[in-house]
SERO-4910 file (N, C-alpha, C, O; in steps of 0.05 Angstrom, whole numbers):
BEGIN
 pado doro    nc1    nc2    nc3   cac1   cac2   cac3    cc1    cc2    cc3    oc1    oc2    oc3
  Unk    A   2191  -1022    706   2215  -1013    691   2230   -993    708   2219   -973    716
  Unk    A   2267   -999    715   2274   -979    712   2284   -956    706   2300   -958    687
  Unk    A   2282   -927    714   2296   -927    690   2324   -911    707   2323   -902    731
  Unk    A   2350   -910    687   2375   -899    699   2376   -876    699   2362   -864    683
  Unk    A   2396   -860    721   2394   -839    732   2423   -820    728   2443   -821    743
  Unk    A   2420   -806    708   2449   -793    700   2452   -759    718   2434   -742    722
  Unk    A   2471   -759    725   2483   -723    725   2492   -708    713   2516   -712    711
  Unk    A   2484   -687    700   2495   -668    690   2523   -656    709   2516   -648    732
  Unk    A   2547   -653    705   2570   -645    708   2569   -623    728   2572   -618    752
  Unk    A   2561   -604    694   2553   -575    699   2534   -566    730   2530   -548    746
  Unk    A   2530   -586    724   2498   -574    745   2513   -578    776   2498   -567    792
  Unk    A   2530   -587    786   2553   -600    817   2559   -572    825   2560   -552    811
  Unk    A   2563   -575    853   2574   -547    862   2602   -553    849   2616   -535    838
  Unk    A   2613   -588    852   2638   -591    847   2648   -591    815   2668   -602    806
  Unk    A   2630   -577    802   2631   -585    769   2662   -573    750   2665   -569    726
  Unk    A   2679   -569    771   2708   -565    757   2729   -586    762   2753   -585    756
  Unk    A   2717   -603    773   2729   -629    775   2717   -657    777   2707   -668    797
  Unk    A   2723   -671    745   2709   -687    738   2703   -714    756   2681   -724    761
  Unk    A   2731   -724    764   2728   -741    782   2714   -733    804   2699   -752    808
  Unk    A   2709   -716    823   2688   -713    844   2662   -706    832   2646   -701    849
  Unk    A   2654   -704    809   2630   -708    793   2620   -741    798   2597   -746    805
  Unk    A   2639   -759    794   2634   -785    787   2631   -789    827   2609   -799    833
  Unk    A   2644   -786    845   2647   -789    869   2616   -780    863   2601   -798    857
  Unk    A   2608   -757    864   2579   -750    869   2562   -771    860   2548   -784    876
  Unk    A   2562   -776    835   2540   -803    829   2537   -838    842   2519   -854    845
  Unk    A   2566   -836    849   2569   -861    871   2557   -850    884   2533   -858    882
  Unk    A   2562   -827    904   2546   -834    928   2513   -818    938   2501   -812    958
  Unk    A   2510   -818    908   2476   -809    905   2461   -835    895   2436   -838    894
  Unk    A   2479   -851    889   2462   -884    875   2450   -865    844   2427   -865    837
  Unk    A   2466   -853    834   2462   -855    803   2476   -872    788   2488   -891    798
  Unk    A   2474   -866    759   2486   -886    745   2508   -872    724   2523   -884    710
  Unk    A   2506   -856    726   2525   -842    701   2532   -810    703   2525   -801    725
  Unk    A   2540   -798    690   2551   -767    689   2555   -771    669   2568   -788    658
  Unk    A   2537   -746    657   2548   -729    638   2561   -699    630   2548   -678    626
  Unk    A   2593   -703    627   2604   -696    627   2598   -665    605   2601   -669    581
  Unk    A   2593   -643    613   2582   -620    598   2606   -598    593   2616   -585    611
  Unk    A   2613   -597    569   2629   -573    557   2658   -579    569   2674   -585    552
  Unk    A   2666   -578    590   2695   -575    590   2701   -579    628   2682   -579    644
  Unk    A   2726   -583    636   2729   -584    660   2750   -563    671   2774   -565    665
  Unk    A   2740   -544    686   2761   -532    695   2765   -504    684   2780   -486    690
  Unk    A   2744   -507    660   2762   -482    647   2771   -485    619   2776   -467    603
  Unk    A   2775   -527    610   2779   -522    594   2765   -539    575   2750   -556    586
  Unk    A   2765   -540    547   2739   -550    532   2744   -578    533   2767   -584    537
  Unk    A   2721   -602    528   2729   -622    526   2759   -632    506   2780   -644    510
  Unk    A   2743   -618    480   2761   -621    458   2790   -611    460   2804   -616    440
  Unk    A   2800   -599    479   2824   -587    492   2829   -593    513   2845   -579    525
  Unk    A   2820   -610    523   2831   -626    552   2860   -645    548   2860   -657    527
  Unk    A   2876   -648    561   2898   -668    563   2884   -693    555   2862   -693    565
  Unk    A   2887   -708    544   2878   -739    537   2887   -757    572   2872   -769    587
  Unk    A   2909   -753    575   2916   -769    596   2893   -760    618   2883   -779    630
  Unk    A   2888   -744    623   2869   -731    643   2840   -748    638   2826   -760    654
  Unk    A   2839   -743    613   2804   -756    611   2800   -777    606   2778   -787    604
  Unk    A   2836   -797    602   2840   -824    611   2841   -829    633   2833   -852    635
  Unk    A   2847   -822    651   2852   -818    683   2816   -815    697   2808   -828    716
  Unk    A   2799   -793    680   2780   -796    693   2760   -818    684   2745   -826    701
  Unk    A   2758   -827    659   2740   -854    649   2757   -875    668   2740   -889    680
  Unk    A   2781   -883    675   2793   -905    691   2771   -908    722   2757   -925    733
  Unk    A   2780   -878    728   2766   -880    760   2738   -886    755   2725   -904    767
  Unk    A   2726   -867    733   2688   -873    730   2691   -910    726   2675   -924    738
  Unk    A   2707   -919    712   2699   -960    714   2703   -961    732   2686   -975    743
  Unk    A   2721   -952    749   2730   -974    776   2699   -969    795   2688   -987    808
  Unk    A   2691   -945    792   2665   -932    810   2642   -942    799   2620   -936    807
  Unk    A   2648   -956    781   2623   -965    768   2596   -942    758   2571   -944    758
  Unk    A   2613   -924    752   2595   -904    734   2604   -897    709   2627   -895    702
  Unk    A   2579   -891    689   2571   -897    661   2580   -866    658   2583   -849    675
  Unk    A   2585   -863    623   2599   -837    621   2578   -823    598   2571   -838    580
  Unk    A   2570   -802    596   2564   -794    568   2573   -769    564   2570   -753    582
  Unk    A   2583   -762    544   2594   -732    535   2571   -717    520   2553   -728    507
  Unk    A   2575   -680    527   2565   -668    522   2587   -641    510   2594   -620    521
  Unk    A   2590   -649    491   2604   -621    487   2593   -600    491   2573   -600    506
  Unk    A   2601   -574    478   2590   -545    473   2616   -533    457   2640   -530    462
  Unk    A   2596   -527    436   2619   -534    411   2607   -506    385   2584   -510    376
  Unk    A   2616   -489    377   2609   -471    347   2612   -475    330   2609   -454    318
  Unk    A   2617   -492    315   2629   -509    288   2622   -502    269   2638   -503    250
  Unk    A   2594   -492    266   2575   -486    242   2589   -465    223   2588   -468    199
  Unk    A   2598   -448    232   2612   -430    217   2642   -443    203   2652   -437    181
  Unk    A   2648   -455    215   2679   -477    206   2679   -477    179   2656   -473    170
  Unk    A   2692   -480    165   2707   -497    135   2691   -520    148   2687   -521    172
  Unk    A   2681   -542    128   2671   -562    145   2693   -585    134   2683   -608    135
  Unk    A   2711   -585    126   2742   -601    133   2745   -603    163   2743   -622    178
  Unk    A   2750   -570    168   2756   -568    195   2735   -583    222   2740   -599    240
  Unk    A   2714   -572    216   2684   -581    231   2692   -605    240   2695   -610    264
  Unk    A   2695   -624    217   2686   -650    205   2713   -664    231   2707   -679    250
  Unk    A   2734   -656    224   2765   -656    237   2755   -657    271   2763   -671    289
  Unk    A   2742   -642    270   2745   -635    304   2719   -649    309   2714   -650    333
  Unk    A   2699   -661    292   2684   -677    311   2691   -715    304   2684   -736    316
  Unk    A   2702   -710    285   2725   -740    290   2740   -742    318   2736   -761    334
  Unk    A   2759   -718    323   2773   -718    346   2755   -724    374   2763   -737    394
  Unk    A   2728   -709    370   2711   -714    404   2705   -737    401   2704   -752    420
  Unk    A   2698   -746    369   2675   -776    376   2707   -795    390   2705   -808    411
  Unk    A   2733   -792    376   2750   -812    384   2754   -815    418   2752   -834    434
  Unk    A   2761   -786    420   2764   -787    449   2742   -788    468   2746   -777    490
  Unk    A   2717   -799    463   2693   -801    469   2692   -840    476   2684   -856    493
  Unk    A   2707   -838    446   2713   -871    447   2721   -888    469   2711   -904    486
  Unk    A   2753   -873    460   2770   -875    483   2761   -877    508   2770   -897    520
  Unk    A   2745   -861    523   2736   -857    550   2714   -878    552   2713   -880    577
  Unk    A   2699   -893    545   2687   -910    536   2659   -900    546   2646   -911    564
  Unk    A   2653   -879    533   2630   -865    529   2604   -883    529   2609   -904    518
  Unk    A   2581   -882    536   2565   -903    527   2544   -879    505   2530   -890    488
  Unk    A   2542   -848    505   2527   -827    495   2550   -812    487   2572   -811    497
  Unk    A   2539   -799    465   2550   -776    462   2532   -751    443   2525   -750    419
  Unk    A   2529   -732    467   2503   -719    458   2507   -690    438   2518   -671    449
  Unk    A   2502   -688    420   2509   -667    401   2483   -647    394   2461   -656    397
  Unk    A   2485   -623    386   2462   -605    367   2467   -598    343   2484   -583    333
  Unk    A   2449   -610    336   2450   -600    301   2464   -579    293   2479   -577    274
  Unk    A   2457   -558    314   2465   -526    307   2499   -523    309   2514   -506    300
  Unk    A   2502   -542    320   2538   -543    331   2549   -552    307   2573   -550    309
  Unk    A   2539   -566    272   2550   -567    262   2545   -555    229   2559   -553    209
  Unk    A   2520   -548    234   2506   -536    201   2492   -517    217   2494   -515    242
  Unk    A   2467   -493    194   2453   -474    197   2443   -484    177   2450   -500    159
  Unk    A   2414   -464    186   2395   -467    165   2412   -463    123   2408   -476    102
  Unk    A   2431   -438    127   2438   -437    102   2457   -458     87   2463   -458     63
  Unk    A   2466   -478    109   2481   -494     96   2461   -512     92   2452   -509     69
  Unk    A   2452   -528    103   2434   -552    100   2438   -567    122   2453   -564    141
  Unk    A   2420   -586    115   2427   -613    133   2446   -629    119   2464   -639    132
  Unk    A   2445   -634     93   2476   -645     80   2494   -634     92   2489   -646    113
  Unk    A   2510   -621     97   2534   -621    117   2529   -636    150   2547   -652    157
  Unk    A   2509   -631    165   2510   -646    178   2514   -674    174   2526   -686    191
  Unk    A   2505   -687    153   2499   -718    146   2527   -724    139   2536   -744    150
  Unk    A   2548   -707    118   2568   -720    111   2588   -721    134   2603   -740    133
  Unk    A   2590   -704    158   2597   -696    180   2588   -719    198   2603   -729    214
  Unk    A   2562   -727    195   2554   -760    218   2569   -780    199   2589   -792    208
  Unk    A   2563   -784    181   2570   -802    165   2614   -810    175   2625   -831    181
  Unk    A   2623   -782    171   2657   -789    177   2655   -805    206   2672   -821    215
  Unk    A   2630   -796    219   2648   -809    246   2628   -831    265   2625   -836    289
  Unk    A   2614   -843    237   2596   -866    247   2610   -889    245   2597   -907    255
  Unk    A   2637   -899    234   2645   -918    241   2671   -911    268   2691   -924    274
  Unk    A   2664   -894    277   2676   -897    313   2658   -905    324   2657   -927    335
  Unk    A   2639   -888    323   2610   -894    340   2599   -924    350   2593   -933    372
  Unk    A   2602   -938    311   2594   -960    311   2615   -974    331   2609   -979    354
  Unk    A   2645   -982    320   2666   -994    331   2655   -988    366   2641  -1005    378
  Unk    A   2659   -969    376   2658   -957    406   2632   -975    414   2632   -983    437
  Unk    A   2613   -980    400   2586   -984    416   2573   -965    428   2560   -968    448
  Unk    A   2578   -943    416   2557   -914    429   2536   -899    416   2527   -903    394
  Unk    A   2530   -887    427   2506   -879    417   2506   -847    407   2512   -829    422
  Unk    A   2500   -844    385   2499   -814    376   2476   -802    374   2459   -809    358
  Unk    A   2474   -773    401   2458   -771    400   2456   -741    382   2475   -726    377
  Unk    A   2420   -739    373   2420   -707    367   2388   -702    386   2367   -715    387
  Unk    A   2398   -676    400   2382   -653    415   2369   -637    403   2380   -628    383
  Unk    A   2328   -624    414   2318   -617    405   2326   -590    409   2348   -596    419
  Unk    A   2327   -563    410   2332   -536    425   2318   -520    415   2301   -525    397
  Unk    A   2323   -495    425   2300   -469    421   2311   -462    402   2332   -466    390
  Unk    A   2290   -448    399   2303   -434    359   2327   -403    368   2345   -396    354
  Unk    A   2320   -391    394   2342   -377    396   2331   -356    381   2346   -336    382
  Unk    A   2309   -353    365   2307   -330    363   2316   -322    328   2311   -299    318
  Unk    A   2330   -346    311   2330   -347    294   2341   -385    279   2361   -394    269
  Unk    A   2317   -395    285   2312   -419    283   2339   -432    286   2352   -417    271
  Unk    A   2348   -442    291   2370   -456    307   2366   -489    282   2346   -498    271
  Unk    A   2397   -501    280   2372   -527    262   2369   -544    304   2376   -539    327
  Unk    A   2353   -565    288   2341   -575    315   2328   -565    326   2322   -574    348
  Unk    A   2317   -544    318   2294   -528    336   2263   -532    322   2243   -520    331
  Unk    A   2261   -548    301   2240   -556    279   2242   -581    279   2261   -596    281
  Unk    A   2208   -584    276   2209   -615    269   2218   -630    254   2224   -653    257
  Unk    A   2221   -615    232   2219   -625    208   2254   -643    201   2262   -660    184
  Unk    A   2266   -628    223   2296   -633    236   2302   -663    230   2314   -679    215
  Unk    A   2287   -662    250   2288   -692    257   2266   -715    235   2267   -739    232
  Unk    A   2254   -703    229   2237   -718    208   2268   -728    180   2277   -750    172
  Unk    A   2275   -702    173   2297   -706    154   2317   -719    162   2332   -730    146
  Unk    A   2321   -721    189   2358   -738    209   2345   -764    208   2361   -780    197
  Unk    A   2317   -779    218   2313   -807    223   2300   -816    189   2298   -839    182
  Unk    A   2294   -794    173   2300   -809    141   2310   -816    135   2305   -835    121
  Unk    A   2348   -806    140   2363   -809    127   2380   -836    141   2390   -854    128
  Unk    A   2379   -833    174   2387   -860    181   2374   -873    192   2358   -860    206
  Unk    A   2374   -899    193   2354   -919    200   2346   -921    222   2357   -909    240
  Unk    A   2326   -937    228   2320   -940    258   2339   -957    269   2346   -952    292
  Unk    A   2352   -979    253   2376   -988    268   2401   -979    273   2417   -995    282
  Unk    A   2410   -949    269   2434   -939    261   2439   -933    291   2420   -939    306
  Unk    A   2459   -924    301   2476   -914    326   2458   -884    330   2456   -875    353
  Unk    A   2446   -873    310   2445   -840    305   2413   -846    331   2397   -865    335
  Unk    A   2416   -825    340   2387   -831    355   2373   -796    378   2389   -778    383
  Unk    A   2359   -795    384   2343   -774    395   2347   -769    425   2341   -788    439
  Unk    A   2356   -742    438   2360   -733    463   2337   -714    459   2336   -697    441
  Unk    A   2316   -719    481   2292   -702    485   2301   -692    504   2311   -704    524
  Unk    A   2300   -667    501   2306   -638    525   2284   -632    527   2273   -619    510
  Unk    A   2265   -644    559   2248   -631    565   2235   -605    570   2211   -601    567
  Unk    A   2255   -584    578   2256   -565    580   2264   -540    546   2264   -516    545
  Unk    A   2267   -556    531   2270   -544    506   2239   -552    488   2231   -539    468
  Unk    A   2227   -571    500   2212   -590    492   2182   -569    499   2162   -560    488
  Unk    A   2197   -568    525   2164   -547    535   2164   -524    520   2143   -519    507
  Unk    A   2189   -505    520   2187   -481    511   2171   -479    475   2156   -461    468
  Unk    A   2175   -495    464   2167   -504    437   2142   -523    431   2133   -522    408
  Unk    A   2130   -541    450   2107   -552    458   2113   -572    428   2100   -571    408
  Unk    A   2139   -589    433   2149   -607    419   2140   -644    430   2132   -664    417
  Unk    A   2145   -638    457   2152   -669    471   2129   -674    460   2139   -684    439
  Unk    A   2112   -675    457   2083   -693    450   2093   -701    415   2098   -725    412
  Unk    A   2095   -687    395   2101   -694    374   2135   -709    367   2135   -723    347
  Unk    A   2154   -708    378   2170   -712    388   2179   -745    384   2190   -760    368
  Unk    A   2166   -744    413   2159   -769    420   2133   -790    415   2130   -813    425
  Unk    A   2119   -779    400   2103   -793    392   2105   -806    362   2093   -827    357
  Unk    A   2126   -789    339   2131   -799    314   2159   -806    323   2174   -822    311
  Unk    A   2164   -796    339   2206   -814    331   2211   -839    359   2232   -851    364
  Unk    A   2185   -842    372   2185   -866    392   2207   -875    390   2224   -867    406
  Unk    A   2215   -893    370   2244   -914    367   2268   -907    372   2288   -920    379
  Unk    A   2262   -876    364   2289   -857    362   2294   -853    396   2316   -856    406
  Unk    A   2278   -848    406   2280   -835    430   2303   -850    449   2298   -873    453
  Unk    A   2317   -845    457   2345   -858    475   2358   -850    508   2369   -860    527
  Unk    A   2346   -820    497   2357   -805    535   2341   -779    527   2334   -769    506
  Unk    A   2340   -774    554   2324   -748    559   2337   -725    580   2347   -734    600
  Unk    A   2339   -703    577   2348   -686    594   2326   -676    607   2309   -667    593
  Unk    A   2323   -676    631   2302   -671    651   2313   -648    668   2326   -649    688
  Unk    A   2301   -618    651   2295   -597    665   2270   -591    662   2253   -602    647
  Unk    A   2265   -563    686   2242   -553    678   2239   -520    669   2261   -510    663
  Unk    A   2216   -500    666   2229   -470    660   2196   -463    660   2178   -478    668
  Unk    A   2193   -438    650   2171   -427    654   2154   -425    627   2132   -414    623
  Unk    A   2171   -437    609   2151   -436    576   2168   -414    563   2160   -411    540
  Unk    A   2190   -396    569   2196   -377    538   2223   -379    547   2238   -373    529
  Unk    A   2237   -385    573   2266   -378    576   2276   -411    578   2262   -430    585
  Unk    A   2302   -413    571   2307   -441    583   2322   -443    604   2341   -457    599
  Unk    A   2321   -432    631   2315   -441    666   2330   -455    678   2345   -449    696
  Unk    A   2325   -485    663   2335   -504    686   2340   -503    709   2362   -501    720
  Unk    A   2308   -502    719   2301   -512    747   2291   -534    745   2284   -546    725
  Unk    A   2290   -542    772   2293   -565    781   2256   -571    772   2239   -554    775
  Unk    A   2251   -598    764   2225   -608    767   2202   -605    785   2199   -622    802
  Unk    A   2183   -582    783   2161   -568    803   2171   -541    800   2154   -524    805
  Unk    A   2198   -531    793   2197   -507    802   2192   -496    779   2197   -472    778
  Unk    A   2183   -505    758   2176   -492    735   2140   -502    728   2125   -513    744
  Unk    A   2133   -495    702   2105   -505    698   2103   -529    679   2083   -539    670
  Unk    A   2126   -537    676   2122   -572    662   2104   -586    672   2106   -587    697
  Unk    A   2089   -595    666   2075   -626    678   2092   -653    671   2092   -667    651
  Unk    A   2105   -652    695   2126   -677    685   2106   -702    694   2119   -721    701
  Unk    A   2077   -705    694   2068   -722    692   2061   -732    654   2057   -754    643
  Unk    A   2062   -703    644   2062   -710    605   2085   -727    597   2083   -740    577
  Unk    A   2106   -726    612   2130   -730    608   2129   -757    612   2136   -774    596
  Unk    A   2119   -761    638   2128   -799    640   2095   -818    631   2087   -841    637
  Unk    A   2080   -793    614   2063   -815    594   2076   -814    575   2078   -837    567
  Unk    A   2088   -800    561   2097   -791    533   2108   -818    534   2097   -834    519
  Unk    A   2136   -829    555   2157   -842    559   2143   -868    557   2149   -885    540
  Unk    A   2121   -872    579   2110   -893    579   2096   -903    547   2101   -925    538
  Unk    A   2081   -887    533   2082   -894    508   2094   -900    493   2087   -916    476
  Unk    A   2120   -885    494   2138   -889    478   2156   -917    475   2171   -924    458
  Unk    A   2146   -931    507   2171   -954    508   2200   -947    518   2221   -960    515
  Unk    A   2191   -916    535   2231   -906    523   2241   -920    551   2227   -925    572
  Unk    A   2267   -926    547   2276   -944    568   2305   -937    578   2320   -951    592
  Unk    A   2311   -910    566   2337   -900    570   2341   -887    592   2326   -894    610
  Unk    A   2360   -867    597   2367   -858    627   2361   -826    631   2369   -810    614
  Unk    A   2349   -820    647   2343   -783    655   2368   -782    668   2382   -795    684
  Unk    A   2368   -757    650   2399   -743    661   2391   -714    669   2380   -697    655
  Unk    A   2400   -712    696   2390   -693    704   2399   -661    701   2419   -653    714
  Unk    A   2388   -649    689   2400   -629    679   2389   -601    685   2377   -586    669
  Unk    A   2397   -594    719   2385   -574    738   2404   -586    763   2414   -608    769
  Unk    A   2403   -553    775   2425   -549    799   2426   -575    821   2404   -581    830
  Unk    A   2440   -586    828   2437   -610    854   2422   -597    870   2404   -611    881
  Unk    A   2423   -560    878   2410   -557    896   2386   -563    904   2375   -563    926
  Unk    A   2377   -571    874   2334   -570    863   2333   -599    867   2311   -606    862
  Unk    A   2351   -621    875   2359   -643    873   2326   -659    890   2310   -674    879
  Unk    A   2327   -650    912   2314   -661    927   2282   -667    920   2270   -689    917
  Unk    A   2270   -634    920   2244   -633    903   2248   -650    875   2240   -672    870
  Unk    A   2258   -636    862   2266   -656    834   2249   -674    829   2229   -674    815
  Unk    A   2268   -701    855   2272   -723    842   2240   -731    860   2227   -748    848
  Unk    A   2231   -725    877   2204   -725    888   2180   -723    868   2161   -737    865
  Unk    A   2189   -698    852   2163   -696    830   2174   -719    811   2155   -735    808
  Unk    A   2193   -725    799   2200   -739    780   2194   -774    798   2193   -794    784
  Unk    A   2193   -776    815   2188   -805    824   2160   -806    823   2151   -824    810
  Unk    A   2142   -789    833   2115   -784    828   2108   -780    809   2085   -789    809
  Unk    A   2114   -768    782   2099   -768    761   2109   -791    743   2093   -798    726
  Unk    A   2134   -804    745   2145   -836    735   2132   -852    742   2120   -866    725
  Unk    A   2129   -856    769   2113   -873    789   2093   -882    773   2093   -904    762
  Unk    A   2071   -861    771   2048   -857    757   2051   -884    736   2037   -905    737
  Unk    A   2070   -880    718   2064   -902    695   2082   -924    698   2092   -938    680
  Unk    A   2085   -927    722   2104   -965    723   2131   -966    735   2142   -984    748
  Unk    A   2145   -928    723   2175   -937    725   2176   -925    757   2162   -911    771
  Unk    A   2208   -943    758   2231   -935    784   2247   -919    777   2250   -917    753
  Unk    A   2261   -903    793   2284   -884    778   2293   -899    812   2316   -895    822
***
């Protein structure tokens, strides 16, 4: 099995300019970028449209795959408003012909609202999703210190109740959020089906780091059993500096290796 090989944006020396993001993944033999928070300075959701038409054009012609990552506060919003502005990313997510688009719970409810606002909030903008052919993702994260939603299991126990295993809605395992919380094993072991992409950092167990794979205390050999059990067949997106690039992808070919896959 192989599996595909994404970039985090953010993580480029060149990460203020999206198109030499995508130049970077051509000529590293990846497969995609994901595009994190904003370019330049400015937020996804406030970018020129023509611009992030201009850069999905060049990513087809280069033959690289797109997924968005906002970074987004919403939770506090009127959730009219919320609701409004994540219609607008999923569209222009569309538009760009997104194949992911990775979200956190916490970006749109808190513990005091519920997870009903998040749901009526997926619900407005699951028929783009569907139409587009993309995939909606939700991220596990640290509680931050005052439980964050997505930072509990029970998160995601209540998100894959409510939509099906066949729905668009589906699971981004953050390894590195995963460690800090000693989640990936449970994780991935009850939401297998769910599981779709993974962010592959590493950290030291209480901060979240993102260093590169070895330079932290992950055993990213747990990681590519977890995966191998799981069946998961989606793309590591690499989410740590290019500089860590090298070691990285050495531990991550060696501990993948281990159970079958290619990266």
């Amino acid at each position: 099995m192989k599996l595909k090989k994404y970039m985090s944006s953010c993580h480029l020396y060149c990460l203020s300019d999206w198109m030499k993001c995508v130049d970077w993944a051509k000529e590293n033999a990846f497969t995609g970028v994901e595009f994190f928070g904003g370019e330049n300075g400015r937020s996804f959701e406030s970018m020129d449209l023509n611009r992030l038409l201009e850069i999905a054009d060049y990513a087809r012609k280069s033959g690289i795959e797109l997924s968005c990552h906002p970074w987004v506060n919403w939770e506090k919003l009127d959730e009219a408003e919320m609701t409004r502005l994540f219609l607008e990313t999923a569209e222009r997510s569309a538009k760009m012909g997104m194949t992911y688009l990775n979200m956190h719970l916490h970006f749109l409810t808190d513990r005091k609202q519920g997870m009903d606002r998040l749901f009526r909030a997926t619900d407005a903008v699951l028929p783009i999703i569907e139409k587009a052919n993309m995939i909606l993702l939700y991220e596990n994260v640290p509680s931050h210190g005052k439980r964050d939603m997505g930072s509990e299991y029970i998160d995601f126990e209540k998100l894959f109740k409510y939509y099906p295993e066949n729905s668009p809605i589906q699971m981004n395992i953050d390894t590195g959020h995963a460690h800090i919380h000693g989640m990936l094993e449970p994780l991935a072991e009850d939401f297998a089906p769910r599981w779709a992409y993974t962010h592959i950092n590493d950290n030291f167990g209480l901060n979240d780091d993102h260093v590169a794979p070895g330079d932290g205390t992950l055993n990213f050999d747990l990681v590519a059993r977890a995966s191998k059990e799981a069946l998961y067949t989606g793309p590591l997106m690499m989410e740590f500096h290019e500089k860590g690039m090298q070691k990285g992808m050495q531990v991550l070919t060696s501990s993948y290796g281990k159970y079958g896959y290619e990266l």
